[in-house]
C-alpha positions in Angstrom: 3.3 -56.7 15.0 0.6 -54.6 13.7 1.0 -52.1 16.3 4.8 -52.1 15.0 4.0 -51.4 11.4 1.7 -48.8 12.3 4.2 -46.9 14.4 7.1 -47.2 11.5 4.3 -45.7 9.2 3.4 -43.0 11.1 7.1 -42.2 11.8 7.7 -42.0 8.2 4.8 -39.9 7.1 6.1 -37.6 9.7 9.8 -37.1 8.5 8.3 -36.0 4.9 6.1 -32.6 6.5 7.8 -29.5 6.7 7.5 -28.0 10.5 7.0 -24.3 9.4 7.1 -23.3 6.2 7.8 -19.8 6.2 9.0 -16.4 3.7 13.1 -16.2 3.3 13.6 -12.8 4.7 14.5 -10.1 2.3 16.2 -6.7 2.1 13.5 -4.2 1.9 15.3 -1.8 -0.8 17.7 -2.4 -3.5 19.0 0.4 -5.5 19.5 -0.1 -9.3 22.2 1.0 -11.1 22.0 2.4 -14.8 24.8 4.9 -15.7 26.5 2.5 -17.7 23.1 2.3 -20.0 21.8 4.1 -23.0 18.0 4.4 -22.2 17.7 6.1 -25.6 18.0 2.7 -27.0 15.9 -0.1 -26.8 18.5 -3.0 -25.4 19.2 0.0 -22.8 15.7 -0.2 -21.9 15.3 -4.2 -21.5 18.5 -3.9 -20.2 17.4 -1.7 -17.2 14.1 -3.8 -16.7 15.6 -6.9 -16.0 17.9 -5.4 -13.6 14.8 -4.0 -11.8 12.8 -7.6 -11.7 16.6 -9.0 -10.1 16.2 -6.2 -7.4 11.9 -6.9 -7.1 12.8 -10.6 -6.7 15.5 -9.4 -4.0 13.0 -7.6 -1.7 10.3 -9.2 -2.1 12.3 -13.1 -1.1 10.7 -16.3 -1.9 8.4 -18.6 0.1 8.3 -22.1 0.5 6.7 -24.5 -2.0 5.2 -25.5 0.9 3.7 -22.6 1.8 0.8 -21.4 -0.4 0.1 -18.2 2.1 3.9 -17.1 1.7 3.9 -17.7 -2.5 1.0 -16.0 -2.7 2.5 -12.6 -0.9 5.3 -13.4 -2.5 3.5 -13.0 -6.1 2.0 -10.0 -4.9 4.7 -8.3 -3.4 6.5 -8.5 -6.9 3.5 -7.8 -8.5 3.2 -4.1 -6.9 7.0 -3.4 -6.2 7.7 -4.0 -9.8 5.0 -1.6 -10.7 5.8 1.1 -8.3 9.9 0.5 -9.9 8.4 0.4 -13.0 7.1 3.9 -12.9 10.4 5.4 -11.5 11.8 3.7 -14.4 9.6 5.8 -17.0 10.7 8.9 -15.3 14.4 8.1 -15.4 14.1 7.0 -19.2 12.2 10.1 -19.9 14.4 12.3 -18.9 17.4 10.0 -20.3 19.3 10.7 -16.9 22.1 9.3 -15.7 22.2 10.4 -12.6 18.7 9.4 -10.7 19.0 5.6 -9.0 15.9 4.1 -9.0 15.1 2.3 -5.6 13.0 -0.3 -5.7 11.3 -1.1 -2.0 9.2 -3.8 -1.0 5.4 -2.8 -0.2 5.0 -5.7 2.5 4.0 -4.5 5.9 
């Protein structure tokens, strides 16, 4: 009987693991669209950053909560992409054009 207990626990404990916990994949460039934007104003602005964190959170993917590894690539990959998008961004808001697409690639190797 014992044996039988044992065996139903371990079964159990073994349905609740995840087998591989591993990175959704993710495009590797996103292009963001601002024509329709005033970047002279400041809604333009906030406007045009949140549609760059949608497109860093696009290429970059998500991990796992299981995976601790694949979060923390994940965190970084945002972390530089959005800085790297974030520059292009100044450019295009300096020179108020409406023209330029910023692309917004992921740094992962």
């Amino acid at each position: 009987m014992k044996k039988l207990l044992i065996l139903a626990a371990l079964a159990a404990a073994s349905f609740g693991q995840p087998v591989f916990a591993q990175t959704t994949p993710a495009s590797e460039t996103a292009a963001v669209q601002h024509k329709d934007l005033d970047l002279r104003t400041e809604a333009g602005t906030k406007a045009l950053d949140r549609r760059i964190w949608r497109a860093v959170v696009a290429v970059c993917g998500k991990a796992s909560d299981f995976d601790l590894t694949g979060k923390n690539e994940v965190r970084q990959c945002r972390k530089d992409t959005r800085l790297l998008a974030s520059a292009q961004a100044e450019q295009v808001i300096a020179n108020a054009s409406r023209d330029q697409l910023i692309q917004v690639s992921s740094i992962r190797k």
